[in-house]
C-alpha positions as CSV (number, residue, x, y, z in Angstrom):
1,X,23.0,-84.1,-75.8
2,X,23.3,-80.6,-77.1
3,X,23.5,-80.0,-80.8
4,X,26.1,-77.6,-82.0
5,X,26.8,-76.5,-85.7
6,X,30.4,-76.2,-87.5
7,X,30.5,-73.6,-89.8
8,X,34.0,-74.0,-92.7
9,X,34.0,-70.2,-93.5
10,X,36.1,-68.5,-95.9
11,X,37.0,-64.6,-96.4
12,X,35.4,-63.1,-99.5
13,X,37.1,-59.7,-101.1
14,X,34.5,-57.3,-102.8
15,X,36.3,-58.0,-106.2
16,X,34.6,-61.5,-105.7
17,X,37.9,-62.8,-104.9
18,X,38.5,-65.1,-102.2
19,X,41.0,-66.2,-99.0
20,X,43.3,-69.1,-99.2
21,X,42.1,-70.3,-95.6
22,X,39.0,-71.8,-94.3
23,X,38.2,-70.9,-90.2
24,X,35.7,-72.6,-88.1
25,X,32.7,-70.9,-86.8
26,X,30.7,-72.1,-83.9
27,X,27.2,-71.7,-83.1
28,X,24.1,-73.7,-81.0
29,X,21.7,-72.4,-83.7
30,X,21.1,-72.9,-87.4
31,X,21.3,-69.3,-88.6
32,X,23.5,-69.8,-91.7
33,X,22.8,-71.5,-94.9
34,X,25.5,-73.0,-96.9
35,X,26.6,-71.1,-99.6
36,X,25.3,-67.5,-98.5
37,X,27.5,-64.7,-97.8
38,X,27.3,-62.8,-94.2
39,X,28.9,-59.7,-93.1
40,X,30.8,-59.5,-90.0
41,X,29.8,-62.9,-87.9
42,X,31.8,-61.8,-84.7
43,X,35.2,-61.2,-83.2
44,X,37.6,-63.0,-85.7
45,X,35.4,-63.2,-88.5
46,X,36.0,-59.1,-90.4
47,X,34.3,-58.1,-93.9
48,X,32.3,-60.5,-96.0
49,X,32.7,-64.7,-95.1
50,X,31.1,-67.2,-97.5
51,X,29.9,-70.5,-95.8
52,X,31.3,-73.1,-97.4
53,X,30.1,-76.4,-95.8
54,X,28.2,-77.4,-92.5
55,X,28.3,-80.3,-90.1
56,X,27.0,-81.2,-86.6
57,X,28.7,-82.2,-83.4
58,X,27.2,-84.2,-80.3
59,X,27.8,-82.3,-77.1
60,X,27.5,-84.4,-73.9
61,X,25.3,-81.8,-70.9
């Protein structure tokens, strides 16, 4: 089984303000910590994203 991480990610403004929408991010590694703010994550994800909760799924190889 492969362990891959769900990321609920949310667009944060530079006023502090934030998005109305959360969006999923996708990733086989445990780079993010809940709560922290990240710049630019990929295609899809522009400006500043705050991490707003975590969980793990249970690939079958």
């Amino acid at each position: 089984m492969i362990q891959q991480y769900v990321y609920s990610v949310i667009r944060e403004y530079p006023d502090g303000s934030r998005g109305k929408r959360e969006k999923k991010f996708y990733s086989f590694k445990n780079s993010l910590v809940v709560g922290g703010l990240y710049v630019h994550l990929g295609k899809g994800f522009p400006g500043m994203q705050r991490v707003v909760r975590m969980i793990t799924q249970e690939i079958p190889e």
